[in-house]
C-alpha positions in Angstrom: 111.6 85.5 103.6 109.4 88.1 104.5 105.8 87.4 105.8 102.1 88.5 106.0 100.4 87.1 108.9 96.7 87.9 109.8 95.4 87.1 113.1 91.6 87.3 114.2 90.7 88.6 117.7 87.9 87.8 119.6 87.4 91.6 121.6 85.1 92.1 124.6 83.3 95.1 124.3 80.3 96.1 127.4 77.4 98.7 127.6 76.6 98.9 123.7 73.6 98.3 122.2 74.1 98.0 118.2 76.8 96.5 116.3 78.3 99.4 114.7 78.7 101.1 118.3 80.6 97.6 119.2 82.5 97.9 116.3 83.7 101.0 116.6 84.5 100.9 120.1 86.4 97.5 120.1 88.7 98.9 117.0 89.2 102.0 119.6 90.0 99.7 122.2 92.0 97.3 120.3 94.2 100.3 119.1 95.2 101.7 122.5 96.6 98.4 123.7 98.3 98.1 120.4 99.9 101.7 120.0 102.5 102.9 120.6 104.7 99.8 120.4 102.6 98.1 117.7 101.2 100.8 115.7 102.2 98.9 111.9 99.4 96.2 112.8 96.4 96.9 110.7 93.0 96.5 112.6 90.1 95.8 110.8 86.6 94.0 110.5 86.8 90.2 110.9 84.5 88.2 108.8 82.0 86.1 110.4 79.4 83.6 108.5 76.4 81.0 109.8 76.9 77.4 109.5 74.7 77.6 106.8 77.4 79.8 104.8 75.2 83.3 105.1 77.2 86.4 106.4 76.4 87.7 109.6 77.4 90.9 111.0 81.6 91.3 112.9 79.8 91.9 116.2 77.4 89.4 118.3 75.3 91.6 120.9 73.6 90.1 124.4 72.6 92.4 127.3 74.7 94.7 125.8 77.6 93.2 126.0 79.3 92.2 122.4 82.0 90.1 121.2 83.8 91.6 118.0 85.7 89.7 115.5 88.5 92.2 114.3 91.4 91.1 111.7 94.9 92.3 113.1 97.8 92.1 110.3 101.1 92.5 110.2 104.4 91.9 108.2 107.2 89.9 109.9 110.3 90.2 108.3 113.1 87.4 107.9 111.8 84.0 108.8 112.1 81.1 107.4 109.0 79.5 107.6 105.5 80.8 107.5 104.8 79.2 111.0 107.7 80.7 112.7 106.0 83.7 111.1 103.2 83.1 112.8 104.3 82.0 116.1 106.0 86.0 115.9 102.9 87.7 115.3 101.0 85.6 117.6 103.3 86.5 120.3 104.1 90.0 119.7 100.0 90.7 119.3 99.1 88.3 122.5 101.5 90.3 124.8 99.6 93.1 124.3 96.2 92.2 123.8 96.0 90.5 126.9 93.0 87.9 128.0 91.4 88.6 124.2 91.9 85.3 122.3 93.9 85.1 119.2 93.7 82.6 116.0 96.1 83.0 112.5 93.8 82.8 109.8 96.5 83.3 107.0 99.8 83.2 106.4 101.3 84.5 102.7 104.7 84.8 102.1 105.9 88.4 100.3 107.4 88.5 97.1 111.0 90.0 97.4 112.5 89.4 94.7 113.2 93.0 93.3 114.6 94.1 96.8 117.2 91.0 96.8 118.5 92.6 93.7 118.4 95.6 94.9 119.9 95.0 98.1 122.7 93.0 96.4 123.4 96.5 94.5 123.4 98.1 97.6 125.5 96.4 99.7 128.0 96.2 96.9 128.7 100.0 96.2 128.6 101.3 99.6 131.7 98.6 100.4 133.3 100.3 97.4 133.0 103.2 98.9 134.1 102.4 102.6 136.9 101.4 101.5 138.2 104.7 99.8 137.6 107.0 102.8 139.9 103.7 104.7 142.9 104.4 101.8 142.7 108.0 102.0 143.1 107.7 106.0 145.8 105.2 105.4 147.8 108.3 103.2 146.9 110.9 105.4 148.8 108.5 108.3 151.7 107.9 106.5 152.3 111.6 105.5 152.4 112.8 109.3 149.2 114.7 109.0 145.5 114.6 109.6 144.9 113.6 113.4 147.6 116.4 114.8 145.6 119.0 112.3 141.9 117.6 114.7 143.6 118.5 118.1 145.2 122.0 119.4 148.8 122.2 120.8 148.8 121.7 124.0 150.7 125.4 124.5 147.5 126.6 122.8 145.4 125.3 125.4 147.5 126.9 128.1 147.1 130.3 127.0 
């Protein structure tokens, strides 16, 4: 089962003074300690609201100093839970994002059911076809021929 696993981080950003500026710099900033090793995770604007439900703006300013949420998201591939999916991404994200902290916020599982039959078709034809190349060898052996043709005589090699 394949898996799409979003994680919000909290990102320090210091000397700004409005929140696009913040934004900007902590999705710079975010992407250099991802890349190169993680450069499939998606980074982009976290979603804050009030407690009264109205929505307030990704970055919170004071004395110019902000704290970004940003929304990293990734696809692991072949768990088999959605929580071992998330304990992945948590841990492949926290190593490199160090001191930033890190919450899941979803977890849904990718449809794959056209690539299993796919796949199935795959990995059935090219055994097919392993195995010919295998026969032919087997012939080629038996005959006498085909490894002596690869290498020289050794009187060749002498003169």
């Amino acid at each position: 089962m394949d898996c799409r696993v979003v994680v919000e981080a909290a990102v320090p950003v210091y000397d700004v003074s409005t929140p696009d500026e913040a934004i900007k710099i902590a999705i710079s900033k975010t992407g250099e300690m991802l890349n190169p090793d993680l450069n499939y995770v998606e980074i982009n604007m976290g979603e804050r609201t009030s407690p009264g439900g109205e929505e307030l703006e990704p970055a919170f300013i004071v004395a110019d100093e902000a704290l970004v949420a940003l929304e990293l998201e990734m696809t692991v591939f072949n768990v088999e839970q959605e929580e071992h999916a998330a304990r992945i991404a948590r841990k492949e994200i926290g190593q490199r994002l160090t001191s930033i902290p890190l919450e899941i916020l979803e977890v849904e599982t990718l449809e794959d059911d056209d690539d299993d039959d796919e796949s199935e078709q795959t990995n059935h034809d090219p055994e097919e076809e392993t195995e010919r190349p295998d026969e032919e060898a087997d012939e080629t052996d038996a005959e006498g021929e085909g490894d002596d043709d690869l290498l020289p005589d050794f009187d060749e090699l002498i003169e």
